[in-house]
N, CA, C and O atoms as CSV, one atom per row, in Angstrom:
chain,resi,resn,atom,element,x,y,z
A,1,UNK,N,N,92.924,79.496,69.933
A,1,UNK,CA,C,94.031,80.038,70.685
A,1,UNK,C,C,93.926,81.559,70.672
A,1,UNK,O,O,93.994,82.157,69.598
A,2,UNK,N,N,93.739,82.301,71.991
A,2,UNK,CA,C,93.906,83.720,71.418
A,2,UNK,C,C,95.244,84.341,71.333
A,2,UNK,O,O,96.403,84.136,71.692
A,3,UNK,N,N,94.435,85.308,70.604
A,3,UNK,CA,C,95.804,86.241,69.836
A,3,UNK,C,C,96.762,87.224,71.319
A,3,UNK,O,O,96.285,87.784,72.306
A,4,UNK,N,N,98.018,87.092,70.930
A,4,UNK,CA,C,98.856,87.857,72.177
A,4,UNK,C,C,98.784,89.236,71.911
A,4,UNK,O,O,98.968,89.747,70.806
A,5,UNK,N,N,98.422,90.018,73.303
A,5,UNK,CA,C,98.295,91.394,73.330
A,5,UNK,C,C,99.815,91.964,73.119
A,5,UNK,O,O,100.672,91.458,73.843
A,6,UNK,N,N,100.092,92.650,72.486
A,6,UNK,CA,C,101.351,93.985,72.182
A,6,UNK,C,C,101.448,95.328,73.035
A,6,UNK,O,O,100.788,96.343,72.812
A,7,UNK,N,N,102.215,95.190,73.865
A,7,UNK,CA,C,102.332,96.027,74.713
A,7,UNK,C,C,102.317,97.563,74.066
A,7,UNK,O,O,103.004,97.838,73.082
A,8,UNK,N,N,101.706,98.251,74.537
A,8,UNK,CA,C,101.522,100.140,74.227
A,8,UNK,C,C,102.806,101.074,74.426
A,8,UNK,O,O,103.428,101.860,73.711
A,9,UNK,N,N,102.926,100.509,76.031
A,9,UNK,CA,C,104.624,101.396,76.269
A,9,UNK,C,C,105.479,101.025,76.226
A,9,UNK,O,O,105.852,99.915,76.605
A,10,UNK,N,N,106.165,102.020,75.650
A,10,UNK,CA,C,107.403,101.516,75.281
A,10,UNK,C,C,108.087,101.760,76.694
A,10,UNK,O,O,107.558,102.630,77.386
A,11,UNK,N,N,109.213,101.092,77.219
A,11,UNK,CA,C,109.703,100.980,78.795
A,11,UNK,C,C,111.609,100.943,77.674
A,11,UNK,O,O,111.852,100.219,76.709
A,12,UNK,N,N,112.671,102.111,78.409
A,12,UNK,CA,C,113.777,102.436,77.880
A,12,UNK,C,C,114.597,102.007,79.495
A,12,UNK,O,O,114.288,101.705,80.647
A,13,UNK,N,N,115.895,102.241,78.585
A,13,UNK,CA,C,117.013,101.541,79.968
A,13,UNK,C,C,116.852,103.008,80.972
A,13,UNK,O,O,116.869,104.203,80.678
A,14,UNK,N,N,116.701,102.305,82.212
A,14,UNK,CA,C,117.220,103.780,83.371
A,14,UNK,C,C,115.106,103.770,83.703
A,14,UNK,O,O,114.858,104.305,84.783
A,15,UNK,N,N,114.320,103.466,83.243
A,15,UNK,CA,C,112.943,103.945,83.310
A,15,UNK,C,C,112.843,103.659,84.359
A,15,UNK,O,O,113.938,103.317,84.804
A,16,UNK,N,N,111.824,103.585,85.291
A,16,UNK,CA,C,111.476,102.722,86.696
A,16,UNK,C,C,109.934,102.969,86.860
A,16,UNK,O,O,109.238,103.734,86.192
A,17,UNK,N,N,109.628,102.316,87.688
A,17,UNK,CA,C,108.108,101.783,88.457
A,17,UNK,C,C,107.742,102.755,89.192
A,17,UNK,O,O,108.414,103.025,90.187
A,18,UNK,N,N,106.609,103.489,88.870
A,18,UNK,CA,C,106.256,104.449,89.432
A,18,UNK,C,C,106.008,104.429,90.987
A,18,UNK,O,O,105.358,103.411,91.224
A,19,UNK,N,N,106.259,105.142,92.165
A,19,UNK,CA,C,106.079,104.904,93.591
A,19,UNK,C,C,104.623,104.654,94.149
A,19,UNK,O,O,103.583,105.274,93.927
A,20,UNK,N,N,104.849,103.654,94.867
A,20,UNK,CA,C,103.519,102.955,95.071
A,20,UNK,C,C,102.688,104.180,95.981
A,20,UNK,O,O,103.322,104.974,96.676
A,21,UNK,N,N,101.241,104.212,95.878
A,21,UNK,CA,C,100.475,105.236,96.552
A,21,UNK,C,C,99.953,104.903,98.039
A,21,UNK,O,O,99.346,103.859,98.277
A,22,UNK,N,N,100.146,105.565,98.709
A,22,UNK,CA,C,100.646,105.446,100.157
A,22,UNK,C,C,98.697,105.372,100.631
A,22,UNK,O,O,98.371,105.197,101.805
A,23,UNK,N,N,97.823,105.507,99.702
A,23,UNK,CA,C,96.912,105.767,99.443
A,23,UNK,C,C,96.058,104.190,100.172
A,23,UNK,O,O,95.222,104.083,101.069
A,24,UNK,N,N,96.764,103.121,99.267
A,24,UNK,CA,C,96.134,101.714,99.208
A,24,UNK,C,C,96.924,101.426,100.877
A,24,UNK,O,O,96.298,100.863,101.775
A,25,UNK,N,N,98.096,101.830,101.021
A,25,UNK,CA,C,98.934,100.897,102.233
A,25,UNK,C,C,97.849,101.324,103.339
A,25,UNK,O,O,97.296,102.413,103.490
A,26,UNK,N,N,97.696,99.948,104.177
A,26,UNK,CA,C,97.031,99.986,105.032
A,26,UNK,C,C,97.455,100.867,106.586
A,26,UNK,O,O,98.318,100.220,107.179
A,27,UNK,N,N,97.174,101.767,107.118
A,27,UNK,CA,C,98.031,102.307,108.262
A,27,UNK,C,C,97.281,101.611,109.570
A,27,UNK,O,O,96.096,101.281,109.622
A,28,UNK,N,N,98.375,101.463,110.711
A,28,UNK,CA,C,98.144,100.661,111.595
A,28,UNK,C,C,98.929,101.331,113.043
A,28,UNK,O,O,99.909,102.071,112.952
A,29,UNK,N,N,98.289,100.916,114.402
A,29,UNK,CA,C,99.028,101.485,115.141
A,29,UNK,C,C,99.468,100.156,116.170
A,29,UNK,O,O,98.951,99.041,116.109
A,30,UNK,N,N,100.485,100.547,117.063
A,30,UNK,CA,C,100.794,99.676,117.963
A,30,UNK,C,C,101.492,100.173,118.932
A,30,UNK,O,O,102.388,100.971,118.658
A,31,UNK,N,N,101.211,99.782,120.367
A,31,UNK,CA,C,101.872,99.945,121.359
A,31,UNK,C,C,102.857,99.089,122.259
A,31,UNK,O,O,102.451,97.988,122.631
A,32,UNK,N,N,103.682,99.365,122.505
A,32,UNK,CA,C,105.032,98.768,123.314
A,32,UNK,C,C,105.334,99.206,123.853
A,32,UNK,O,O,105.320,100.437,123.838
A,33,UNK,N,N,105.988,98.263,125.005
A,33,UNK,CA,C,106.706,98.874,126.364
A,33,UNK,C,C,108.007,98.386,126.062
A,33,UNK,O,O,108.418,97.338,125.563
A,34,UNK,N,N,108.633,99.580,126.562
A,34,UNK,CA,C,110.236,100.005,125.998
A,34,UNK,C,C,110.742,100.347,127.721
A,34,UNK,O,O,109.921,100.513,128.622
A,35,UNK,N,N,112.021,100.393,127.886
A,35,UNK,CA,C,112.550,100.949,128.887
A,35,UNK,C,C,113.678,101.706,128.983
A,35,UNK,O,O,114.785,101.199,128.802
A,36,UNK,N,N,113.494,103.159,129.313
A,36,UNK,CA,C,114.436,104.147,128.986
A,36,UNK,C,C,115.145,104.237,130.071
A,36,UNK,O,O,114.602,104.942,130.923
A,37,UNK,N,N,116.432,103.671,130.455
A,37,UNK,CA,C,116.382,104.472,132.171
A,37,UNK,C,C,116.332,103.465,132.334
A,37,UNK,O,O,116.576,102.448,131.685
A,38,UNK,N,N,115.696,103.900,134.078
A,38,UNK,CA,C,115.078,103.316,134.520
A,38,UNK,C,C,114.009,103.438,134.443
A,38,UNK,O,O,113.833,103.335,135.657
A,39,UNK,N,N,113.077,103.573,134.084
A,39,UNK,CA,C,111.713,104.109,133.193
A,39,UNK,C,C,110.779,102.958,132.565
A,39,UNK,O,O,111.355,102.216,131.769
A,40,UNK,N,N,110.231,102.857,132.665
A,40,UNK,CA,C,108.883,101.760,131.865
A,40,UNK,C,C,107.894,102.989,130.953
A,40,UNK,O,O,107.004,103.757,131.316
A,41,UNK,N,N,108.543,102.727,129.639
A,41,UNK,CA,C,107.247,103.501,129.318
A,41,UNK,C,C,106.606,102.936,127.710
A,41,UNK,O,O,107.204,102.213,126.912
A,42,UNK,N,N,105.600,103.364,127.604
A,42,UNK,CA,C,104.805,102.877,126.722
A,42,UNK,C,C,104.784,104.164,125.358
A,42,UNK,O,O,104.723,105.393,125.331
A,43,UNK,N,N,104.883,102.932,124.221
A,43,UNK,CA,C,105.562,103.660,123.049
A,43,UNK,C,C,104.636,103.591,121.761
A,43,UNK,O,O,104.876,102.512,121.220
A,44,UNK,N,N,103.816,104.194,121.149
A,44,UNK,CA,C,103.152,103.936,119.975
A,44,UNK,C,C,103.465,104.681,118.622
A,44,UNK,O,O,103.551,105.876,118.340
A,45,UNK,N,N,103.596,103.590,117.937
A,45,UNK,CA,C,103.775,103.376,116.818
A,45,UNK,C,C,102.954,103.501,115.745
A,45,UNK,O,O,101.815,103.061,115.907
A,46,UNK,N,N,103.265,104.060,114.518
A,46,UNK,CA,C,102.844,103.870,112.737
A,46,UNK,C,C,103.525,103.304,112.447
A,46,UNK,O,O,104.744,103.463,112.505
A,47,UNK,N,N,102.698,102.158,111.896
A,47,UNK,CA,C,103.128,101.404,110.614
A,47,UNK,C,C,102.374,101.142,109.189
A,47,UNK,O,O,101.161,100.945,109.256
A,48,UNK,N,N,102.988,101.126,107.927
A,48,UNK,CA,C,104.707,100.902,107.598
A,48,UNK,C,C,105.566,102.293,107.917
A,48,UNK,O,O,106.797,102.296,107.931
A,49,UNK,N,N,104.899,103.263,108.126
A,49,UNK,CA,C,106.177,104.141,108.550
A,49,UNK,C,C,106.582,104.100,109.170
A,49,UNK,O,O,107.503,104.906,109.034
A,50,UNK,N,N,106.701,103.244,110.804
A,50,UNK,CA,C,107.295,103.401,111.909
A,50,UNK,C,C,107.597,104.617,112.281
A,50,UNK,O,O,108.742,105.067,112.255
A,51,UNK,N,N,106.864,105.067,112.552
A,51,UNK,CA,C,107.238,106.539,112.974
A,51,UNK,C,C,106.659,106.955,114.739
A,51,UNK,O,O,105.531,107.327,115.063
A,52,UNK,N,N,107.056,106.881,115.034
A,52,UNK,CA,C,106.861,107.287,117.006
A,52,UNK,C,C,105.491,108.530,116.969
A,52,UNK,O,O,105.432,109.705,116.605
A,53,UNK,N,N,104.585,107.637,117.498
A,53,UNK,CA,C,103.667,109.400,117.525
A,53,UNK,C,C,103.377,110.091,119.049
A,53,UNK,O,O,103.294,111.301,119.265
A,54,UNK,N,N,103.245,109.002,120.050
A,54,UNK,CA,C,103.532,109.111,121.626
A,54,UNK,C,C,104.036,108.427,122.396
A,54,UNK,O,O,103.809,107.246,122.132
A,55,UNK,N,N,104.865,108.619,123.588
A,55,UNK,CA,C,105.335,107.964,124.422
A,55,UNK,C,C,104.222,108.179,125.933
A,55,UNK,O,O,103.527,109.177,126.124
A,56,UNK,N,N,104.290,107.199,126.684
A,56,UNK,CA,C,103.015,107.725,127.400
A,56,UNK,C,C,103.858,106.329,129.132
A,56,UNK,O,O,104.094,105.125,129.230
A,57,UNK,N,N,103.962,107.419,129.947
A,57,UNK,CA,C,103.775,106.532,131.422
A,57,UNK,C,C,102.801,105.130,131.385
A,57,UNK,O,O,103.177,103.989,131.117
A,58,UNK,N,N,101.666,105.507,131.680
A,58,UNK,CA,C,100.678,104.636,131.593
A,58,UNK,C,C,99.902,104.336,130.501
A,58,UNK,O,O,99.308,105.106,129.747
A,59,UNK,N,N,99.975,103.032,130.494
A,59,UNK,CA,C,99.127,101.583,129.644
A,59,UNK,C,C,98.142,102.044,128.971
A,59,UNK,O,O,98.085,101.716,127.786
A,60,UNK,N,N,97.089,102.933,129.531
A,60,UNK,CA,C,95.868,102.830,129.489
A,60,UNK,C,C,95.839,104.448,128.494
A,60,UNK,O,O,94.902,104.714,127.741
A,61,UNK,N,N,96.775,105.168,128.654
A,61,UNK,CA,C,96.729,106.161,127.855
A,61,UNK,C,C,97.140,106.132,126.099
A,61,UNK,O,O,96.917,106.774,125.073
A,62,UNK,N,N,97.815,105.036,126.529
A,62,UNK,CA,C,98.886,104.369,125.440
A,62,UNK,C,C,97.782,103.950,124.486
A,62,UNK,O,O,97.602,104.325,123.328
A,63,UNK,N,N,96.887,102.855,125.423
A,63,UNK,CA,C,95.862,102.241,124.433
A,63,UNK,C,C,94.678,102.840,124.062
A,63,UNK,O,O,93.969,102.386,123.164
A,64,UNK,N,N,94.351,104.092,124.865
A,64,UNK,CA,C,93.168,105.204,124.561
A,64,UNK,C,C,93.780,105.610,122.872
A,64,UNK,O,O,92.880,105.584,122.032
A,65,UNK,N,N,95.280,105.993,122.296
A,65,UNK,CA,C,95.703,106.682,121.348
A,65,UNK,C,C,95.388,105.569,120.400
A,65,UNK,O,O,95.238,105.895,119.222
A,66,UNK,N,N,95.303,104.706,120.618
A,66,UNK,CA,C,95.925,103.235,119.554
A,66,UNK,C,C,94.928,103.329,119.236
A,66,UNK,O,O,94.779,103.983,118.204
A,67,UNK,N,N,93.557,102.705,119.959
A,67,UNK,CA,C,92.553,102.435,119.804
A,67,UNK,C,C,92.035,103.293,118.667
A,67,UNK,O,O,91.816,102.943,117.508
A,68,UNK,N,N,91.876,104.545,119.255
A,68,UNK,CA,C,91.243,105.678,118.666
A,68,UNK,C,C,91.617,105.939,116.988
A,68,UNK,O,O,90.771,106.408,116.227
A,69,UNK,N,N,92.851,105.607,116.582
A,69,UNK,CA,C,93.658,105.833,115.462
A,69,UNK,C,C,93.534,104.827,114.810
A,69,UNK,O,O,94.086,105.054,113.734
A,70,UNK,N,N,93.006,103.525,114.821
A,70,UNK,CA,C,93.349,102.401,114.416
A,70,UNK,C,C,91.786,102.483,113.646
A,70,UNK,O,O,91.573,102.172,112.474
A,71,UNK,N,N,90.790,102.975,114.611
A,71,UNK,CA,C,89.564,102.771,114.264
A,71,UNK,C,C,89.178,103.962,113.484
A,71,UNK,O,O,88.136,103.770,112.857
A,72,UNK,N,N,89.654,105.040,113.339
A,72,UNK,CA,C,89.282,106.771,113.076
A,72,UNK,C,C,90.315,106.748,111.857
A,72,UNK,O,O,89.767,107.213,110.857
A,73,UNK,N,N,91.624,106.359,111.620
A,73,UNK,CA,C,92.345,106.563,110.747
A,73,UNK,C,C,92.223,107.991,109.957
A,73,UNK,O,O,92.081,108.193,108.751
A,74,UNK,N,N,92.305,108.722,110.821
A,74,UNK,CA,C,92.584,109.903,111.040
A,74,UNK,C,C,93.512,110.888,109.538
A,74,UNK,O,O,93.198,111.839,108.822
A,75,UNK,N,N,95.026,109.765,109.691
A,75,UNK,CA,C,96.188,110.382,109.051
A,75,UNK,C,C,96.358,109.676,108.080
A,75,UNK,O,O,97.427,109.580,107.477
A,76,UNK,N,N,94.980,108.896,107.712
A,76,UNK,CA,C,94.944,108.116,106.237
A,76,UNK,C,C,95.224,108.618,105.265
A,76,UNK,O,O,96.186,108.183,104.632
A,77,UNK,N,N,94.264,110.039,104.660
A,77,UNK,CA,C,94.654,110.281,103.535
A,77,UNK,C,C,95.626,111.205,103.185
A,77,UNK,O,O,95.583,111.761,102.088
A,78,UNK,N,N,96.618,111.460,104.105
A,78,UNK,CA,C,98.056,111.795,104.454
A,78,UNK,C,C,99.308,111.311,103.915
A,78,UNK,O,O,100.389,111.712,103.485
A,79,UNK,N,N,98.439,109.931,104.216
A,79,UNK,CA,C,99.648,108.748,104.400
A,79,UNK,C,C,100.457,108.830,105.243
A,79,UNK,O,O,101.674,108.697,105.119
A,80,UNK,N,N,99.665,109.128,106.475
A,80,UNK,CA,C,100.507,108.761,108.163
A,80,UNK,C,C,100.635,110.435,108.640
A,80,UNK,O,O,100.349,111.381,107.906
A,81,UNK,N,N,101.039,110.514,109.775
A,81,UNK,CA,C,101.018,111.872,110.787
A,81,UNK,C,C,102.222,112.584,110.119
A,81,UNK,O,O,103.299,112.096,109.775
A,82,UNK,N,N,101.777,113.849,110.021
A,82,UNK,CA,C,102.935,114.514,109.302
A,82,UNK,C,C,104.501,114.698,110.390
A,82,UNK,O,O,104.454,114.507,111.605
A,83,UNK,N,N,105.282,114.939,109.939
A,83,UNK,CA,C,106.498,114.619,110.404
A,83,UNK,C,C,106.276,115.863,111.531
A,83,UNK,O,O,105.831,115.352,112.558
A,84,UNK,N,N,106.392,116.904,111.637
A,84,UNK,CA,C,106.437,117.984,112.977
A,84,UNK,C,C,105.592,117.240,113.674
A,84,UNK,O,O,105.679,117.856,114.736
A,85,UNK,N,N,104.608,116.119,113.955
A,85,UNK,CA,C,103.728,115.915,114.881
A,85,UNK,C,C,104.556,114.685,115.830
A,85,UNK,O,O,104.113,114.096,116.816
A,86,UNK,N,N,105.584,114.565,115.325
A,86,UNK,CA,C,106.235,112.784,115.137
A,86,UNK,C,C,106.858,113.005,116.635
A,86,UNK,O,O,106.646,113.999,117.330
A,87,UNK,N,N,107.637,111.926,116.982
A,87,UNK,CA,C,108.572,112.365,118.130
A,87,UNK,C,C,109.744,111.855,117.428
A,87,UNK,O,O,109.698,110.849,116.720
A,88,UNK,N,N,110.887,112.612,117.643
A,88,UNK,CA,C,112.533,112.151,116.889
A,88,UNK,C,C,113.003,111.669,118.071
A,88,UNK,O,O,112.626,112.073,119.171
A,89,UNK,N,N,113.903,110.727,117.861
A,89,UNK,CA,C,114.338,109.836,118.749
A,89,UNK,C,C,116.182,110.194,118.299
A,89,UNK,O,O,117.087,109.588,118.875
């Protein structure tokens, strides 16, 4: 039977779990059509941050950004597009 390991740290009331590193999370992009208005327009996305990085008329511009970011991961070791680049909604 082996012997049980004894934990090293000591863990006190109030302690917590250190924040996970944005490092391992996988970043991902996606595009959607949203409608503002009367407007059709195409909307891409970071995720897990959800964060808006372009809005774009046409489809094809939409998916030129996606593409490119998905495969280049660019704002990886960032952990996503810094916020002045973002669009606020």
């Amino acid at each position: 039977m082996p012997s049980k390991k004894t934990q090293k740290v000591r863990f006190r009331k109030g302690d917590r779990r250190p924040k996970a590193d944005t490092e391992y999370t996988a970043l991902s992009y996606r595009k959607r059509l949203i409608k503002r208005g009367k407007k059709m327009i195409w909307k891409v996305t970071e995720y897990p941050t959800k964060t808006v990085i372009g809005e774009y008329f046409f489809e094809e511009d939409a998916e030129k950004v996606t593409k490119f970011q998905n495969k280049h991961k660019v704002w990886h070791a960032n952990g996503g597009i810094p916020k002045f680049l973002t669009i606020k909604l």
